[in-house]
N, C-alpha and C positions, 0 to 999 in steps of 0.2 A: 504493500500500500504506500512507503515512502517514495518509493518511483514515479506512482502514476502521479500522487499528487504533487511531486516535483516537476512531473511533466507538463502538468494543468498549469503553470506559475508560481505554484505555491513558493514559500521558501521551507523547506522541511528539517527540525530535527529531529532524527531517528536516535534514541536513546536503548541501549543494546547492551546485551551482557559481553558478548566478544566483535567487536569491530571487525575482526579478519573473517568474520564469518559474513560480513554485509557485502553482497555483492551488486549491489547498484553504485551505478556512479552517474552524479549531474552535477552541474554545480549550483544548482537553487538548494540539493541535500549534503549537511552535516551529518556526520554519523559523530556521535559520545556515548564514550564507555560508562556506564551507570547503573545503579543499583536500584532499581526504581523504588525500592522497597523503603529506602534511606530517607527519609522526608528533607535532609541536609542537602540533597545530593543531586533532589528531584528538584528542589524547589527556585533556583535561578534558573532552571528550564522555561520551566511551569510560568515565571515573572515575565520571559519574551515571546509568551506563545499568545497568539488570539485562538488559537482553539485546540485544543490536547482529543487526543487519540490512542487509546491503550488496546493493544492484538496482542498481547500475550498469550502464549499456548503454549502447552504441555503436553507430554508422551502422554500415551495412556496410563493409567493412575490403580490403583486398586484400592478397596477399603474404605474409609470414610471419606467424606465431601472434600473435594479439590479447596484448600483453604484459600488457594493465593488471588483470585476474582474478587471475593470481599478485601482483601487484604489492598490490593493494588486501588480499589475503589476509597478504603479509609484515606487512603496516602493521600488520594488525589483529592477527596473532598475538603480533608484540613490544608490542605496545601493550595490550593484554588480559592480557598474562601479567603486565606490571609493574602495571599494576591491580587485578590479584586477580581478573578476570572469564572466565569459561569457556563461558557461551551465544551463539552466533552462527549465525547463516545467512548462506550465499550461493545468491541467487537465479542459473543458470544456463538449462539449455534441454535437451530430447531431444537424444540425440544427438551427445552429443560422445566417444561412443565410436564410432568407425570402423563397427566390427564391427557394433552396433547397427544400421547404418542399411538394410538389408535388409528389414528391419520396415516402413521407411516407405511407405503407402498410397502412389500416383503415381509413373508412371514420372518423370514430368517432376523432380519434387522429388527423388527417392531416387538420380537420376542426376546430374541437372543442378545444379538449384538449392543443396543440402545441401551437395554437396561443392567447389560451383565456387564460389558467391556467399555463403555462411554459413562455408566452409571456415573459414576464416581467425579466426573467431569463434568459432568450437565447439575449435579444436584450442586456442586462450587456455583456453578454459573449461576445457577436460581439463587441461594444464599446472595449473592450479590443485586440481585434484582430487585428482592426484598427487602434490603439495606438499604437501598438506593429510593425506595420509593415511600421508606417511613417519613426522615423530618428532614428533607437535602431541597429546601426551597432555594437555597443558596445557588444549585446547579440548573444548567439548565443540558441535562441528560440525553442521550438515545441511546437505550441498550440494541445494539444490531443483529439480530438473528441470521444471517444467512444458512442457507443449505449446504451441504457437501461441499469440501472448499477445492479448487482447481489452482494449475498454476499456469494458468494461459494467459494471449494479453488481452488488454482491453478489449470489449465487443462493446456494438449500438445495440444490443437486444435489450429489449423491452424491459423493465422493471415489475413488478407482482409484489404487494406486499399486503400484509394482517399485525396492526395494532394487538399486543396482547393473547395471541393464538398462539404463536410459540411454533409455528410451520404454515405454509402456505403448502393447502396441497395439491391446486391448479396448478403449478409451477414447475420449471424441471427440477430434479434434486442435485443438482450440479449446480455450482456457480465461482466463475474465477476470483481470485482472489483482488484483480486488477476492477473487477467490476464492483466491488465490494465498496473498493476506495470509490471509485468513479459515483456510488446512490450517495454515501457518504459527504462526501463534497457537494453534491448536488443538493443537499437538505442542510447545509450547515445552518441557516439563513431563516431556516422555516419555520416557523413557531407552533405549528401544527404537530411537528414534531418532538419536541420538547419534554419533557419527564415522561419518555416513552418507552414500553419497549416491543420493538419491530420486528417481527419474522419479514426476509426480502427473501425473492427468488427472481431465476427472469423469464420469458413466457417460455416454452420448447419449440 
């Protein structure tokens, strides 16, 4: 997502645990090495940005709820509020509503893989969604649900989206990671969107 939207003009920093692993290069994007966990670390980030953007993801997980989604969201809301800054995303996934996952095409996934193998990651994701939408008047939020994520480039396909559903299931279950940025950027702006949280897909 640092790419595309250094592509669109933005000026981007990408804040990363290992820089040698960042292989985009433009020069609208800085990459820094940073702890994002660190509120010290994060926060003269946080003070030059008009709008933060957190994609953190994790291997798959076993066990109890992925803690670091809430974790990364506390950072950014004490951190954002002593700033002055109120735009942010968090990039999450279909599905991290229980109830939702009925919706999902395939028995194999809707039974098996969702709840046994993603469990553990989706129920972090929700933790956080829940956090986010008690007393954080101070943000001005979208939790991002995409589908299956890709790594293709940009496409014009169409955009599909559900406030609060937690899966669009009109939609293909793919969608690239470049487009992700691309609805992202295109809603920074919208107020309609705002302490939301959005399942996106794009049409098939």
């Amino acid at each position: 997502s640092s790419g595309i939207n250094a592509e669109y003009g933005h000026h981007v920093t990408a804040l990363v645990r290992d820089p040698a692993k960042m292989e985009q290069v433009h020069d609208n994007l800085t990459v820094a090495q940073c702890d994002v966990f660190q509120r010290e670390q994060i926060k003269p980030h946080v003070e030059k940005a008009d709008v933060v953007m957190s994609c953190l993801g994790y291997g798959i997980q076993r066990g109890e709820p992925v803690p670091y989604f809430k974790q990364i969201a506390e950072v950014l809301s004490d951190t954002m509020m002593e700033a002055g800054k109120r735009r942010v995303f968090f990039m999450h996934s279909w599905f991290t509503n229980p109830e939702s996952r009925g919706k999902c095409r395939g028995f194999f996934l809707r039974n098996f893989f969702i709840p046994y193998v993603l469990g553990p990651t989706l129920a972090g994701m929700r933790q956080c969604e829940e956090y986010l939408a008690t007393t954080h008047d101070h943000l001005d939020y979208t939790v991002i649900q995409p589908a299956h994520l890709l790594s293709g480039p940009v496409t014009d396909k169409q955009f599909l989206y559900k406030d609060g559903d937690c899966c669009v299931p009109e939609a293909s279950q793919d969608i690239d990671r470049a487009d992700v940025a691309r609805y992202m950027l295109s809603i920074i702006n919208d107020e309609e969107s705002f302490r939301k949280v959005r399942a996106i897909g794009t049409v098939e």
